[in-house]
C-alpha beads as a LAMMPS data file, in Angstrom:
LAMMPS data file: protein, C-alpha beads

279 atoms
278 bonds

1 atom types
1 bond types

-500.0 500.0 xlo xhi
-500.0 500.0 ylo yhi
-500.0 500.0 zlo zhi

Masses

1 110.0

Atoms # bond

1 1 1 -7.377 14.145 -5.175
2 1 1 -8.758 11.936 -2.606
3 1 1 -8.687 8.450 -4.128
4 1 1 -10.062 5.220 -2.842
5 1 1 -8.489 1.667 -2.663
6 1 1 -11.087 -0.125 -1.211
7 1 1 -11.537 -3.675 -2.526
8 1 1 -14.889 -3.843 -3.841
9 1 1 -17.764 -6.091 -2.829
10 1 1 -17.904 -9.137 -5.902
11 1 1 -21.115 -10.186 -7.670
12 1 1 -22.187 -13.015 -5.014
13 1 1 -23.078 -15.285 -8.367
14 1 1 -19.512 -14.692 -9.394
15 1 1 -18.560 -15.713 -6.122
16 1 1 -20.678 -19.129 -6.020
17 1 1 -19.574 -20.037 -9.848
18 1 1 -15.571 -19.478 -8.314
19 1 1 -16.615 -21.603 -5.710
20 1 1 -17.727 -24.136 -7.999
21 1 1 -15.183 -24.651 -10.378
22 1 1 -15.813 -21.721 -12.690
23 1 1 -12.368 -20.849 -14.271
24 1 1 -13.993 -17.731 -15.852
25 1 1 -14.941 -16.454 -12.531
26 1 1 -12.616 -17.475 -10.494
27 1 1 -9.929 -15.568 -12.195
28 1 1 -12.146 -12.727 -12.499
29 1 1 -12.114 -12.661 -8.714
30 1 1 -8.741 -13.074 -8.356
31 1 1 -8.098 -9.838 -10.913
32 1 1 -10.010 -7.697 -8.760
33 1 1 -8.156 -8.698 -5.638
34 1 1 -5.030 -8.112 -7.063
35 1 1 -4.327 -4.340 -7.005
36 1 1 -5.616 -3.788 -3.713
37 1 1 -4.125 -6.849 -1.830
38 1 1 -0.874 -5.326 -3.434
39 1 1 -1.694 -1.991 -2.416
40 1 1 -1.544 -3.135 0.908
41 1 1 1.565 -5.432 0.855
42 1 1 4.079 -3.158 -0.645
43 1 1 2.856 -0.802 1.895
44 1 1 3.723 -2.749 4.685
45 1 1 7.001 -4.776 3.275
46 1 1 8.157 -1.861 1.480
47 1 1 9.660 -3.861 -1.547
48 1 1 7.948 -4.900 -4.474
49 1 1 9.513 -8.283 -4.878
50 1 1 8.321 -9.005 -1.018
51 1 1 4.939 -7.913 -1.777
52 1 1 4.301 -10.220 -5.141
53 1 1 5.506 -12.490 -3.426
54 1 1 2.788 -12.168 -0.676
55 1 1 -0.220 -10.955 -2.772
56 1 1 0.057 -14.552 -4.719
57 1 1 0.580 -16.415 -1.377
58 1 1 -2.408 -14.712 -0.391
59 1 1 -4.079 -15.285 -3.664
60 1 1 -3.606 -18.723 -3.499
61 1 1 -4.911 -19.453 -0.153
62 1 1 -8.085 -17.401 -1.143
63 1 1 -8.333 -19.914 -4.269
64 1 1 -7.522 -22.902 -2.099
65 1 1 -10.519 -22.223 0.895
66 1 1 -12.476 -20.866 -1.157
67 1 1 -15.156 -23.593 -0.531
68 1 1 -15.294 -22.709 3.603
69 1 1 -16.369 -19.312 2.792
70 1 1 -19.601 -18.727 3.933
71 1 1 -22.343 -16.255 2.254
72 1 1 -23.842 -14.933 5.430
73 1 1 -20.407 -12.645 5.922
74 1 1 -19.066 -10.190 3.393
75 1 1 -16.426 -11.654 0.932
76 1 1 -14.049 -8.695 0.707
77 1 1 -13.759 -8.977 4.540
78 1 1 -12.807 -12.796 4.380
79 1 1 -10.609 -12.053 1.889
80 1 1 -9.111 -9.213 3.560
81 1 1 -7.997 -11.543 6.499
82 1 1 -6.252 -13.981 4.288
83 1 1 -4.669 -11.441 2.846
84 1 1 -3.444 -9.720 6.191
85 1 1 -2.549 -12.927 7.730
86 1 1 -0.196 -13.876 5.060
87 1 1 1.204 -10.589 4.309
88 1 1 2.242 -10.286 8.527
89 1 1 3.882 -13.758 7.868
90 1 1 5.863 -12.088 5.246
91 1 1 6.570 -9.541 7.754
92 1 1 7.797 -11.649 10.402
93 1 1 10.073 -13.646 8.025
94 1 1 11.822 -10.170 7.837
95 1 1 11.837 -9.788 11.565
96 1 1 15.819 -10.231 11.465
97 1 1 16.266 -7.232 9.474
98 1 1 17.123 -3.851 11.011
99 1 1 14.071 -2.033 11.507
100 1 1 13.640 1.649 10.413
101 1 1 13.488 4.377 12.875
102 1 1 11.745 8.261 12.423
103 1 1 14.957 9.394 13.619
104 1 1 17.069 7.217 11.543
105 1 1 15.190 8.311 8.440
106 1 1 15.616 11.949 9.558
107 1 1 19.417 11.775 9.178
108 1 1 18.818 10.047 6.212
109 1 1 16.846 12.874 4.654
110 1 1 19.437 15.077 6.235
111 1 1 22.386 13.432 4.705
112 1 1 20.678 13.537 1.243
113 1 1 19.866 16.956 0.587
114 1 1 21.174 19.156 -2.158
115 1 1 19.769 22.990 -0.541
116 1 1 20.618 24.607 -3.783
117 1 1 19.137 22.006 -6.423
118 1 1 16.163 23.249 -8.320
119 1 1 12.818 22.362 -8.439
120 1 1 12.661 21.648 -12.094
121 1 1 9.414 20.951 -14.649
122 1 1 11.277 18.144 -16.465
123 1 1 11.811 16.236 -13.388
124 1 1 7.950 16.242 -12.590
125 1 1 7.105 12.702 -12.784
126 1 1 10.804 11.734 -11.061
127 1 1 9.729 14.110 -8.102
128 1 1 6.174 12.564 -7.811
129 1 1 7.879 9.451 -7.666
130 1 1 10.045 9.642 -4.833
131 1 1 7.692 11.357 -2.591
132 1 1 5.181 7.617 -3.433
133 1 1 9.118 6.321 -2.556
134 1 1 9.434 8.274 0.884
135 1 1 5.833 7.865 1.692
136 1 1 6.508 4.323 1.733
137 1 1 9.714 4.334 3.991
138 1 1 7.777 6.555 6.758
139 1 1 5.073 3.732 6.987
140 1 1 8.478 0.932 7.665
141 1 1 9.042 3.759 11.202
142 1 1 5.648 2.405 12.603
143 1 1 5.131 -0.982 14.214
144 1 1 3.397 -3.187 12.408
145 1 1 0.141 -3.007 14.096
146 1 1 0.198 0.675 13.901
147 1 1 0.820 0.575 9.911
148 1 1 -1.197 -2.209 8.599
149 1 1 -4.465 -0.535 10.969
150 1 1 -3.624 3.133 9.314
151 1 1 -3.090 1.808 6.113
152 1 1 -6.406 -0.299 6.019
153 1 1 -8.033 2.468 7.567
154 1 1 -6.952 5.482 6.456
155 1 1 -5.001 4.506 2.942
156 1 1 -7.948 1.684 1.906
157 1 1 -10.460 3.397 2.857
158 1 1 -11.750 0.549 5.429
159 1 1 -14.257 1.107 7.971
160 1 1 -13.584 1.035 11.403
161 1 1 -16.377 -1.986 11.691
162 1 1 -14.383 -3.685 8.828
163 1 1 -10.890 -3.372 9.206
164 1 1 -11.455 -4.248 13.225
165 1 1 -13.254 -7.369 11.944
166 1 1 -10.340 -8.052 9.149
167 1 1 -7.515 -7.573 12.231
168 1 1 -9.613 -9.460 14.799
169 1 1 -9.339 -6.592 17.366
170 1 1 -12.099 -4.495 18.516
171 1 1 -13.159 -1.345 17.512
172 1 1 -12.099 1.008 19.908
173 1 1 -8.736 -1.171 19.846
174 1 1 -8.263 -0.696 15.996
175 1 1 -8.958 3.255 16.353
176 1 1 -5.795 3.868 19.087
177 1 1 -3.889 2.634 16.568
178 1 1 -4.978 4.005 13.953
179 1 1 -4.356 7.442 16.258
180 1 1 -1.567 6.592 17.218
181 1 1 -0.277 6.077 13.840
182 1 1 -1.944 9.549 12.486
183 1 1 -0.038 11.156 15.386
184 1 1 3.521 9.805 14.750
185 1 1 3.573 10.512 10.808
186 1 1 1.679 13.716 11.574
187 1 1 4.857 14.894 14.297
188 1 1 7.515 13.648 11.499
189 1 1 5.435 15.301 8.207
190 1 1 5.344 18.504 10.227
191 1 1 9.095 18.847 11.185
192 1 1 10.746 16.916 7.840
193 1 1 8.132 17.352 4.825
194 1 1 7.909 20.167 2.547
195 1 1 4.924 18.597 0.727
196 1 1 2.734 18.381 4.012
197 1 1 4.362 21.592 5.771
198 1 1 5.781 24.644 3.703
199 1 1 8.484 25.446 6.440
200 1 1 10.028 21.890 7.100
201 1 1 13.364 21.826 5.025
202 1 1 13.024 18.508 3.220
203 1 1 11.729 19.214 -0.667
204 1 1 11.674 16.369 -3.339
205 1 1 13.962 18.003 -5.697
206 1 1 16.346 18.501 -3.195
207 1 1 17.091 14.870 -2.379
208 1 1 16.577 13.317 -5.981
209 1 1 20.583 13.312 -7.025
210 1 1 21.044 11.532 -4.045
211 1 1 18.296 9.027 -4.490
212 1 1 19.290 8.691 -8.434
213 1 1 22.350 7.663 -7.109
214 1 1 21.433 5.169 -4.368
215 1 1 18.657 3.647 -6.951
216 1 1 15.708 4.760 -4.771
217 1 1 14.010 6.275 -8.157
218 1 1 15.046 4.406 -10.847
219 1 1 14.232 5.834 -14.450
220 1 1 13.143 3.149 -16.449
221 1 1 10.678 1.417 -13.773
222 1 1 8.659 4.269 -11.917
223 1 1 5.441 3.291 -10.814
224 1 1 4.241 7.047 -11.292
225 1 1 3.280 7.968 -14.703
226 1 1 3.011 11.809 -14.190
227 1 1 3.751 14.732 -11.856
228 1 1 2.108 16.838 -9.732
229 1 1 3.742 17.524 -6.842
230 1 1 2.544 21.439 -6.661
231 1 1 -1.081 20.492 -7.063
232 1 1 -0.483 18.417 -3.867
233 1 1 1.025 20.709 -1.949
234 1 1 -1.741 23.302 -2.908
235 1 1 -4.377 20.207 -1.953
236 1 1 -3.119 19.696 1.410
237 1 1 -3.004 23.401 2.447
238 1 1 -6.226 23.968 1.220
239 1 1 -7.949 20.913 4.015
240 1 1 -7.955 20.761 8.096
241 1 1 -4.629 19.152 10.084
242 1 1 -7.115 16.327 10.865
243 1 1 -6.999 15.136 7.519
244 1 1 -4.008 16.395 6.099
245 1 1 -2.195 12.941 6.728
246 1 1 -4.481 10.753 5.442
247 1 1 -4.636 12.751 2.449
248 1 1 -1.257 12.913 2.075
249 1 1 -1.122 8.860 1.910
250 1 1 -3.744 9.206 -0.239
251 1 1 -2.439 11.582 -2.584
252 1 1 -0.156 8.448 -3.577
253 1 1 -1.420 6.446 -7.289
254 1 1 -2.907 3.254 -6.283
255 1 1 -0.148 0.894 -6.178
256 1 1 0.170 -2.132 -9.243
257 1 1 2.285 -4.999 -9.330
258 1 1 4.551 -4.993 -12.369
259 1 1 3.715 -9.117 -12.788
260 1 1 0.565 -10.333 -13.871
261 1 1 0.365 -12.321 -10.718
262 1 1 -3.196 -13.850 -11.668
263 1 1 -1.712 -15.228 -14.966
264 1 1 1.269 -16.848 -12.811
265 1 1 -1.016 -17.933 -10.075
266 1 1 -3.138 -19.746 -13.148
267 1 1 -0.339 -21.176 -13.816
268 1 1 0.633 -22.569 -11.027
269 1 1 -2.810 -24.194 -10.104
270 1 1 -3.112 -25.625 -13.255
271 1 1 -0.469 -28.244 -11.995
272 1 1 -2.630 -28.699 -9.250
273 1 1 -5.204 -29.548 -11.651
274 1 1 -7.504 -26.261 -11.321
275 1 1 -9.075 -25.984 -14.838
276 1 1 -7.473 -23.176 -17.028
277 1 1 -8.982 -20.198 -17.475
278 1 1 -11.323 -20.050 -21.329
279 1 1 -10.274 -17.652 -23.611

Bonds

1 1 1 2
2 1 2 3
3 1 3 4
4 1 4 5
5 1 5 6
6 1 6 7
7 1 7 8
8 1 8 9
9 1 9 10
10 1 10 11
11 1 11 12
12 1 12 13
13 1 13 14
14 1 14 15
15 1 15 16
16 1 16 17
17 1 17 18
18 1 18 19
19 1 19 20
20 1 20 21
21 1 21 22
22 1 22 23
23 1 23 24
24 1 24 25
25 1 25 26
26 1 26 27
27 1 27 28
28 1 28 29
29 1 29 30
30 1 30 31
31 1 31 32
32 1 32 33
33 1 33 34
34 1 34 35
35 1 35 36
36 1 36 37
37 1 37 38
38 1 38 39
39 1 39 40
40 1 40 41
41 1 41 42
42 1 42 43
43 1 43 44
44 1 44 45
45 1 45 46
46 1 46 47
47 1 47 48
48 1 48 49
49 1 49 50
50 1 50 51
51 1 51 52
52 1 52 53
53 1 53 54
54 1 54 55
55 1 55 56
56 1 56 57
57 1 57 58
58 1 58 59
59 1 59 60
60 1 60 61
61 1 61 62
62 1 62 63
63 1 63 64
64 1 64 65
65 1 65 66
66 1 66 67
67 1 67 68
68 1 68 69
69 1 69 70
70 1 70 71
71 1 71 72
72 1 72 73
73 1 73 74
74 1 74 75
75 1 75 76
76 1 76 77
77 1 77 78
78 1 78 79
79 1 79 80
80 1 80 81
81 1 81 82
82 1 82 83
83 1 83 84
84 1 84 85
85 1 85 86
86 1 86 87
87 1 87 88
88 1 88 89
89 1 89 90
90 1 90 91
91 1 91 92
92 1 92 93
93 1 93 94
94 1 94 95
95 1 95 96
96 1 96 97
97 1 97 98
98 1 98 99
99 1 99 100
100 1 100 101
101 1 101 102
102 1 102 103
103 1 103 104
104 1 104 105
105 1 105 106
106 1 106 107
107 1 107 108
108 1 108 109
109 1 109 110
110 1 110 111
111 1 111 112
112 1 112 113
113 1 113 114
114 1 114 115
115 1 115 116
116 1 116 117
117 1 117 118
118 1 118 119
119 1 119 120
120 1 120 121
121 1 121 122
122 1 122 123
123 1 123 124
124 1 124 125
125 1 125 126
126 1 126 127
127 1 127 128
128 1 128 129
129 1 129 130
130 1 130 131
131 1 131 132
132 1 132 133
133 1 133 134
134 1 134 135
135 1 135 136
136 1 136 137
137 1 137 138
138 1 138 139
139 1 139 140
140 1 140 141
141 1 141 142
142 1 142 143
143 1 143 144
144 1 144 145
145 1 145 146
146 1 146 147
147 1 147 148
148 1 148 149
149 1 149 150
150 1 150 151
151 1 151 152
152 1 152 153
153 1 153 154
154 1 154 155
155 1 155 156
156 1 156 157
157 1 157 158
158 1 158 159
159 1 159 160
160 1 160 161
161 1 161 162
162 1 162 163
163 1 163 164
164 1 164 165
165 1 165 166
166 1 166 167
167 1 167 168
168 1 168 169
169 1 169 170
170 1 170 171
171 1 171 172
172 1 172 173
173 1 173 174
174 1 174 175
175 1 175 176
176 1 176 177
177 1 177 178
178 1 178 179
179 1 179 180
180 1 180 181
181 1 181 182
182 1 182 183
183 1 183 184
184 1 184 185
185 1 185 186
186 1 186 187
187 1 187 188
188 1 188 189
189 1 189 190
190 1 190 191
191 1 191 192
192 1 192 193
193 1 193 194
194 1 194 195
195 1 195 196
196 1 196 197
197 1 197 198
198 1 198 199
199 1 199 200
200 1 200 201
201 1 201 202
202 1 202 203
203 1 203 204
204 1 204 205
205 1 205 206
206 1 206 207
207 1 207 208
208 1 208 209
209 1 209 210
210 1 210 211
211 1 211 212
212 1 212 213
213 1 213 214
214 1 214 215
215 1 215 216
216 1 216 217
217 1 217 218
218 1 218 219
219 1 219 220
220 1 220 221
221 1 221 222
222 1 222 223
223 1 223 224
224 1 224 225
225 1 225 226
226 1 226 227
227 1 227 228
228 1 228 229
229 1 229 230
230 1 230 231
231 1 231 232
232 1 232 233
233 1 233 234
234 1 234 235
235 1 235 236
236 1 236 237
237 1 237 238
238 1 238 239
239 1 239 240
240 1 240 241
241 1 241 242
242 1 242 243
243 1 243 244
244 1 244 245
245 1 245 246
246 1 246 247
247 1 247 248
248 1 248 249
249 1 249 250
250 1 250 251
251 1 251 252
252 1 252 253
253 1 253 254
254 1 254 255
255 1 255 256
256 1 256 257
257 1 257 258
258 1 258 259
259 1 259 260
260 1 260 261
261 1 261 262
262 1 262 263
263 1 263 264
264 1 264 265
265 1 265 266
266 1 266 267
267 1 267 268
268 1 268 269
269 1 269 270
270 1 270 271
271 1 271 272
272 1 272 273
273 1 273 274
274 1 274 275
275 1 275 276
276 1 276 277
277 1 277 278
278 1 278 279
Protein backbone atom coordinates (compact mmCIF):
# COMPACT_ATOMS: atom_id res chain seq x y z
CA UNK A 1 0.00 0.00 0.00
CA UNK A 2 3.10 1.80 0.74
CA UNK A 3 3.78 3.95 -2.32
CA UNK A 4 6.73 6.08 -3.18
CA UNK A 5 6.94 9.70 -4.59
CA UNK A 6 10.38 10.12 -4.79
CA UNK A 7 11.60 12.10 -7.81
CA UNK A 8 13.83 9.91 -9.61
CA UNK A 9 17.49 10.37 -10.47
CA UNK A 10 17.50 11.53 -14.64
CA UNK A 11 19.77 9.93 -17.25
CA UNK A 12 22.90 12.40 -16.70
CA UNK A 13 23.09 12.46 -20.85
CA UNK A 14 19.52 13.63 -20.73
CA UNK A 15 20.55 16.06 -18.36
CA UNK A 16 23.67 17.51 -20.44
CA UNK A 17 21.50 17.48 -23.90
CA UNK A 18 18.69 19.81 -21.59
CA UNK A 19 21.49 21.74 -20.71
CA UNK A 20 22.43 22.25 -24.14
CA UNK A 21 19.55 23.22 -25.92
CA UNK A 22 17.90 19.85 -26.45
CA UNK A 23 14.09 20.55 -26.68
CA UNK A 24 13.49 16.74 -26.68
CA UNK A 25 15.17 16.40 -23.42
CA UNK A 26 14.56 19.17 -21.82
CA UNK A 27 10.89 18.62 -21.75
CA UNK A 28 11.43 15.14 -20.94
CA UNK A 29 13.00 16.43 -17.74
CA UNK A 30 10.58 18.73 -17.03
CA UNK A 31 7.67 15.75 -17.37
CA UNK A 32 9.30 13.82 -14.82
CA UNK A 33 9.52 16.69 -12.39
CA UNK A 34 6.14 17.48 -12.69
CA UNK A 35 4.10 15.04 -10.55
CA UNK A 36 6.33 15.05 -7.76
CA UNK A 37 7.15 18.85 -7.50
CA UNK A 38 3.21 18.94 -7.45
CA UNK A 39 2.99 16.31 -5.02
CA UNK A 40 4.74 18.42 -2.81
CA UNK A 41 3.11 21.86 -3.47
CA UNK A 42 -0.48 21.01 -3.08
CA UNK A 43 0.66 19.43 0.04
CA UNK A 44 1.93 22.36 1.52
CA UNK A 45 -0.53 25.22 -0.11
CA UNK A 46 -3.39 23.03 0.12
CA UNK A 47 -5.11 24.32 -3.16
CA UNK A 48 -4.56 23.14 -6.46
CA UNK A 49 -4.66 26.43 -8.26
CA UNK A 50 -1.75 27.65 -5.64
CA UNK A 51 0.23 24.69 -6.33
CA UNK A 52 0.23 24.91 -10.45
CA UNK A 53 0.89 27.89 -9.98
CA UNK A 54 4.14 27.10 -8.02
CA UNK A 55 5.21 23.79 -9.70
CA UNK A 56 5.58 25.99 -13.14
CA UNK A 57 7.33 28.85 -11.22
CA UNK A 58 9.50 26.25 -10.06
CA UNK A 59 9.68 24.62 -13.40
CA UNK A 60 10.73 27.54 -14.96
CA UNK A 61 13.52 28.53 -12.79
CA UNK A 62 14.85 24.87 -13.14
CA UNK A 63 14.72 25.55 -17.10
CA UNK A 64 16.17 29.02 -16.69
CA UNK A 65 19.62 27.88 -14.39
CA UNK A 66 19.79 25.06 -15.76
CA UNK A 67 23.32 25.85 -17.15
CA UNK A 68 24.84 26.55 -13.27
CA UNK A 69 24.02 23.10 -12.38
CA UNK A 70 26.90 21.26 -11.72
CA UNK A 71 27.42 17.29 -12.35
CA UNK A 72 29.47 16.56 -9.29
CA UNK A 73 25.98 16.91 -7.06
CA UNK A 74 22.83 14.91 -7.64
CA UNK A 75 20.22 16.63 -9.97
CA UNK A 76 17.02 15.63 -8.18
CA UNK A 77 18.54 17.33 -5.07
CA UNK A 78 19.21 20.69 -7.01
CA UNK A 79 16.07 20.48 -8.30
CA UNK A 80 14.44 19.75 -5.15
CA UNK A 81 15.72 23.15 -3.70
CA UNK A 82 14.32 25.19 -6.49
CA UNK A 83 11.41 23.64 -6.08
CA UNK A 84 11.16 24.18 -2.17
CA UNK A 85 12.37 27.64 -2.39
CA UNK A 86 9.70 28.73 -4.67
CA UNK A 87 6.93 26.76 -3.33
CA UNK A 88 7.77 28.57 0.54
CA UNK A 89 7.54 31.88 -1.51
CA UNK A 90 4.15 30.80 -2.47
CA UNK A 91 3.63 30.14 1.08
CA UNK A 92 4.61 33.33 2.42
CA UNK A 93 2.54 35.28 -0.17
CA UNK A 94 -0.34 33.55 1.80
CA UNK A 95 1.09 34.57 5.11
CA UNK A 96 -2.01 37.07 5.53
CA UNK A 97 -4.42 34.36 5.51
CA UNK A 98 -5.80 32.81 8.71
CA UNK A 99 -3.84 29.92 9.50
CA UNK A 100 -5.42 26.51 10.42
CA UNK A 101 -5.33 25.22 13.86
CA UNK A 102 -5.65 21.16 15.17
CA UNK A 103 -8.20 22.50 17.35
CA UNK A 104 -9.94 24.59 14.88
CA UNK A 105 -10.17 21.65 12.51
CA UNK A 106 -11.49 19.52 15.41
CA UNK A 107 -14.67 21.62 15.71
CA UNK A 108 -14.76 21.57 12.23
CA UNK A 109 -14.95 17.80 12.03
CA UNK A 110 -17.25 18.11 14.97
CA UNK A 111 -19.65 20.46 13.39
CA UNK A 112 -19.78 18.23 10.24
CA UNK A 113 -20.77 14.97 11.31
CA UNK A 114 -23.88 13.07 10.41
CA UNK A 115 -23.57 9.96 13.49
CA UNK A 116 -26.29 8.08 11.78
CA UNK A 117 -25.18 8.31 7.95
CA UNK A 118 -24.07 5.06 6.46
CA UNK A 119 -21.06 3.84 5.28
CA UNK A 120 -22.21 3.02 1.83
CA UNK A 121 -20.39 0.86 -1.26
CA UNK A 122 -21.56 3.39 -3.89
CA UNK A 123 -19.92 6.19 -2.21
CA UNK A 124 -16.45 4.33 -2.26
CA UNK A 125 -14.43 6.47 -4.42
CA UNK A 126 -16.31 9.85 -2.79
CA UNK A 127 -15.12 8.48 0.71
CA UNK A 128 -11.50 7.79 -0.51
CA UNK A 129 -11.58 11.14 -1.69
CA UNK A 130 -12.20 13.18 1.18
CA UNK A 131 -10.02 11.35 3.50
CA UNK A 132 -6.85 12.50 0.39
CA UNK A 133 -9.16 15.97 1.18
CA UNK A 134 -8.72 15.86 5.12
CA UNK A 135 -5.29 14.45 4.92
CA UNK A 136 -4.41 17.52 3.24
CA UNK A 137 -6.05 20.08 5.72
CA UNK A 138 -4.18 18.28 8.83
CA UNK A 139 -0.76 19.00 7.05
CA UNK A 140 -2.12 23.24 6.79
CA UNK A 141 -2.19 22.64 11.32
CA UNK A 142 1.70 22.28 11.16
CA UNK A 143 4.16 25.11 10.65
CA UNK A 144 5.67 25.19 7.67
CA UNK A 145 8.96 23.84 8.57
CA UNK A 146 7.37 21.02 10.33
CA UNK A 147 5.20 20.05 7.06
CA UNK A 148 7.38 20.58 4.15
CA UNK A 149 10.38 18.33 6.39
CA UNK A 150 7.53 15.45 7.07
CA UNK A 151 6.26 15.63 3.81
CA UNK A 152 9.75 15.36 2.03
CA UNK A 153 10.63 12.90 4.45
CA UNK A 154 8.08 10.83 5.29
CA UNK A 155 5.38 11.43 2.21
CA UNK A 156 8.45 11.57 -0.66
CA UNK A 157 10.21 9.21 0.55
CA UNK A 158 13.49 11.55 0.98
CA UNK A 159 16.39 10.62 2.93
CA UNK A 160 17.34 12.24 5.88
CA UNK A 161 20.94 13.08 4.04
CA UNK A 162 18.77 14.47 1.13
CA UNK A 163 15.97 16.30 2.26
CA UNK A 164 18.50 18.05 5.05
CA UNK A 165 20.65 18.97 2.03
CA UNK A 166 17.36 20.13 -0.12
CA UNK A 167 16.20 22.40 3.23
CA UNK A 168 19.75 23.56 4.00
CA UNK A 169 19.48 22.43 7.68
CA UNK A 170 21.38 19.72 9.22
CA UNK A 171 20.56 16.40 9.82
CA UNK A 172 19.79 16.04 13.24
CA UNK A 173 17.90 19.53 12.68
CA UNK A 174 15.68 18.09 9.80
CA UNK A 175 14.82 14.84 12.02
CA UNK A 176 13.18 17.08 15.21
CA UNK A 177 11.05 18.20 12.82
CA UNK A 178 10.27 15.65 11.14
CA UNK A 179 9.38 14.19 14.97
CA UNK A 180 7.87 16.71 15.84
CA UNK A 181 5.58 16.64 13.00
CA UNK A 182 4.97 12.62 13.36
CA UNK A 183 4.03 13.47 16.97
CA UNK A 184 1.40 16.24 16.39
CA UNK A 185 -0.61 14.37 13.48
CA UNK A 186 -0.02 11.16 15.43
CA UNK A 187 -1.90 12.98 18.90
CA UNK A 188 -4.76 14.42 16.41
CA UNK A 189 -5.14 10.87 14.14
CA UNK A 190 -5.47 9.10 17.47
CA UNK A 191 -8.24 11.25 19.14
CA UNK A 192 -10.25 12.47 15.66
CA UNK A 193 -9.59 9.64 12.88
CA UNK A 194 -11.50 6.60 12.40
CA UNK A 195 -9.23 5.50 9.51
CA UNK A 196 -5.96 5.59 11.74
CA UNK A 197 -7.81 4.67 15.17
CA UNK A 198 -11.06 2.43 15.30
CA UNK A 199 -12.40 4.27 18.50
CA UNK A 200 -11.96 8.05 17.49
CA UNK A 201 -15.53 9.22 16.34
CA UNK A 202 -14.70 10.92 13.05
CA UNK A 203 -15.60 8.32 9.93
CA UNK A 204 -15.56 9.51 6.22
CA UNK A 205 -19.08 8.72 5.52
CA UNK A 206 -20.14 10.53 8.31
CA UNK A 207 -18.95 13.98 7.24
CA UNK A 208 -19.46 13.62 3.34
CA UNK A 209 -23.15 15.48 3.20
CA UNK A 210 -21.54 18.11 4.85
CA UNK A 211 -18.51 18.33 2.67
CA UNK A 212 -20.87 17.77 -0.61
CA UNK A 213 -22.38 20.70 0.53
CA UNK A 214 -19.47 23.03 1.35
CA UNK A 215 -17.71 21.75 -2.11
CA UNK A 216 -14.83 20.03 -0.26
CA UNK A 217 -15.50 16.77 -2.61
CA UNK A 218 -16.75 17.82 -5.63
CA UNK A 219 -18.20 15.03 -8.05
CA UNK A 220 -17.10 15.77 -11.31
CA UNK A 221 -13.27 16.64 -10.44
CA UNK A 222 -11.97 14.01 -7.78
CA UNK A 223 -8.50 13.35 -7.96
CA UNK A 224 -9.22 9.68 -6.64
CA UNK A 225 -10.27 7.27 -9.18
CA UNK A 226 -11.36 4.39 -6.81
CA UNK A 227 -12.12 3.40 -3.21
CA UNK A 228 -10.72 1.63 -0.65
CA UNK A 229 -11.08 3.02 2.42
CA UNK A 230 -11.59 -0.54 4.38
CA UNK A 231 -8.44 -1.97 2.88
CA UNK A 232 -6.74 1.04 4.59
CA UNK A 233 -8.05 0.81 7.65
CA UNK A 234 -7.25 -3.02 7.69
CA UNK A 235 -3.47 -1.80 6.39
CA UNK A 236 -2.85 0.45 9.17
CA UNK A 237 -3.97 -1.93 11.97
CA UNK A 238 -2.11 -4.57 10.65
CA UNK A 239 1.70 -2.24 11.08
CA UNK A 240 3.51 -0.71 14.40
CA UNK A 241 2.30 3.04 15.84
CA UNK A 242 5.78 4.07 14.57
CA UNK A 243 4.73 3.87 11.18
CA UNK A 244 1.19 4.08 11.20
CA UNK A 245 1.36 7.92 10.27
CA UNK A 246 3.54 7.86 7.64
CA UNK A 247 1.59 5.22 6.15
CA UNK A 248 -1.38 6.84 6.54
CA UNK A 249 0.06 9.93 4.33
CA UNK A 250 1.13 7.46 2.23
CA UNK A 251 -1.88 5.57 1.75
CA UNK A 252 -2.91 8.87 -0.29
CA UNK A 253 -2.68 8.39 -4.66
CA UNK A 254 0.23 10.33 -5.75
CA UNK A 255 -1.02 13.68 -6.37
CA UNK A 256 -1.39 15.08 -10.44
CA UNK A 257 -2.00 18.39 -11.61
CA UNK A 258 -5.14 18.59 -13.73
CA UNK A 259 -3.00 21.10 -16.37
CA UNK A 260 -0.43 19.90 -18.49
CA UNK A 261 1.88 22.38 -16.93
CA UNK A 262 4.97 21.24 -19.17
CA UNK A 263 2.90 21.96 -22.36
CA UNK A 264 2.05 25.58 -20.85
CA UNK A 265 5.51 26.09 -19.56
CA UNK A 266 6.63 25.22 -23.46
CA UNK A 267 4.65 27.62 -24.24
CA UNK A 268 5.60 30.18 -22.45
CA UNK A 269 9.44 29.82 -23.16
CA UNK A 270 8.91 29.64 -26.59
CA UNK A 271 8.34 33.53 -26.41
CA UNK A 272 11.45 33.63 -24.76
CA UNK A 273 12.85 32.01 -27.68
CA UNK A 274 13.55 28.36 -26.12
CA UNK A 275 13.21 26.06 -29.20
CA UNK A 276 9.86 24.06 -29.28
CA UNK A 277 9.71 20.82 -28.38
CA UNK A 278 9.90 18.07 -31.96
CA UNK A 279 7.12 16.04 -32.42
Amino acid sequence: MTLSRKLQEPDPEVIRRAAAGDSDALYALLRALQDPIFGLAVRMLRHRADAEDATQEALLRIVTHLGQFRSESRFSTWAWRIAVNRILDRSRDRAGEVPTAFEAMREDLEAGRDPHAPERAEDAVLLRELKVQCSRAMLQCLGPDERIAFTLGDVLNLSSEEAAEVLGIERAAFRKRVSRARAALQQFLSSECGVYNPAAPCRCHRRLSRALELGRVTPGALEVSEGGLPEVRQHLAAIGEARRVTAFFRSDPSARSRRDLVDALRRQLGRLGVPEVKA
